[in-house]
C-alpha positions as CSV (number, residue, x, y, z in Angstrom):
1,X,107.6,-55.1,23.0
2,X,110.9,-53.7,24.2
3,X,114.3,-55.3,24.2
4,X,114.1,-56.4,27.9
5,X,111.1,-58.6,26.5
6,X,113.1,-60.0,23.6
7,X,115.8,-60.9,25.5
8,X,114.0,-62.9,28.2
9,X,112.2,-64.5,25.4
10,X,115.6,-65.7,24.2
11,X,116.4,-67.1,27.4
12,X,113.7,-69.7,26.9
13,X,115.4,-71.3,24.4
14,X,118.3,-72.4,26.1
15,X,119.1,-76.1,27.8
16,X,115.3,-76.8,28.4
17,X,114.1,-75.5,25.5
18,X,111.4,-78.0,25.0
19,X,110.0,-78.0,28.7
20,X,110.1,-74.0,28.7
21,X,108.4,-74.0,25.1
22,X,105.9,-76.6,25.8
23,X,104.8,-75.2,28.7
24,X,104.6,-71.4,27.5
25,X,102.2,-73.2,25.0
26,X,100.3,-74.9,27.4
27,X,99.6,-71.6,29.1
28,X,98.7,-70.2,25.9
29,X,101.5,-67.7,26.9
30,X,103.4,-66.1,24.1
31,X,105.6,-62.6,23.8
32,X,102.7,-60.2,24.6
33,X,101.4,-62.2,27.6
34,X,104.8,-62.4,29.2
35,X,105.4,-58.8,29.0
36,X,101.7,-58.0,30.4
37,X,102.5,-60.1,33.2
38,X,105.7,-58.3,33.7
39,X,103.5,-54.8,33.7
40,X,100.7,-55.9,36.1
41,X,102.5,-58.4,38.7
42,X,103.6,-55.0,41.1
43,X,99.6,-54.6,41.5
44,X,98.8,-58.0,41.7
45,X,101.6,-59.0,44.0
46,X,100.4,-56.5,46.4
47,X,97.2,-58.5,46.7
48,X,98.4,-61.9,47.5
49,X,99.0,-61.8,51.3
50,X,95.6,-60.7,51.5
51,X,94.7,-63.3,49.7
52,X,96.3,-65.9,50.8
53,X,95.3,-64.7,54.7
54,X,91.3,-65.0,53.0
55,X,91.8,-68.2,51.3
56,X,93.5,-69.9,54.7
57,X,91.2,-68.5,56.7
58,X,87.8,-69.8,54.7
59,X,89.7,-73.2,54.3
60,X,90.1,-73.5,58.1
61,X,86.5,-73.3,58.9
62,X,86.2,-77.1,56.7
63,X,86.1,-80.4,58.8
64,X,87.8,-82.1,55.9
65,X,90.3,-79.3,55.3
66,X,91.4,-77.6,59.1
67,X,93.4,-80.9,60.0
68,X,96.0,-80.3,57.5
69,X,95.9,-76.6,58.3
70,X,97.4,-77.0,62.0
71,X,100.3,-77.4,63.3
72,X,104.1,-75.0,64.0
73,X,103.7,-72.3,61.1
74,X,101.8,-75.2,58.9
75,X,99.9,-72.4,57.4
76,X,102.8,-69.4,57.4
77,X,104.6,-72.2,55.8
78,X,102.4,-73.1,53.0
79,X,101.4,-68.9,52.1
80,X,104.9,-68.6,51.5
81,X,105.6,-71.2,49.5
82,X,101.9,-69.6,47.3
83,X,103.7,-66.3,47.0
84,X,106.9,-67.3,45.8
85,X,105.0,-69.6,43.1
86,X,102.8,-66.4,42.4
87,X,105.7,-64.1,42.0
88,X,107.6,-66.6,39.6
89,X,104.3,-66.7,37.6
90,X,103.5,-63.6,37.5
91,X,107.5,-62.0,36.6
92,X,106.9,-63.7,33.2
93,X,110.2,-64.9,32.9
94,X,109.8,-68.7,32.0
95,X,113.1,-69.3,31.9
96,X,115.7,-72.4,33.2
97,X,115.2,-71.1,37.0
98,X,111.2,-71.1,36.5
99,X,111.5,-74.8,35.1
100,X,113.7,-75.9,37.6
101,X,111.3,-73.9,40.9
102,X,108.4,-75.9,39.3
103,X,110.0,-78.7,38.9
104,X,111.0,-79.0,42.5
């Protein structure tokens, strides 16, 4: 693990200790997963517009679903909203900004 690691570790246990911690458990995330998610997420960001432009499109083709797809940049709207929660999960830094993104 290198130091950049240790220190973003630390910065979980600052004012929301407890949250952070609890959560990070909840994953099952600890030291090592952080800092593979850190080593992967340039890959796997690169994937999610594709994604995203899949997952939309198979979701519009769904009577129950397509309603709630329409509208002014309903759908622009909601893939950026996925890629920003994406790239916060996937920098593996679960730190006070993370809590407070998630916590909206």
């Amino acid at each position: 693990m290198t130091s950049a690691d240790h220190r973003a570790m630390r910065s979980y246990r600052n004012e929301s200790d407890a949250d952070i911690l609890g959560r990070l458990e909840y994953l099952g995330l600890d030291d090592m997963s952080c800092a593979a998610l850190r080593r992967v997420a340039p890959l796997l960001t690169a994937a999610i517009p594709g994604i995203l432009d899949r997952f939309y499109d198979h979701n519009r083709r769904f009577a129950e679903i397509a309603p709630m797809l329409r509208g002014d940049g309903k759908v622009e709207m909601l893939k950026r909203a996925q890629v920003g929660h994406w790239q916060r999960m996937l920098s593996g830094n679960y730190d006070a900004g993370y809590q407070q993104a998630v916590d909206g």
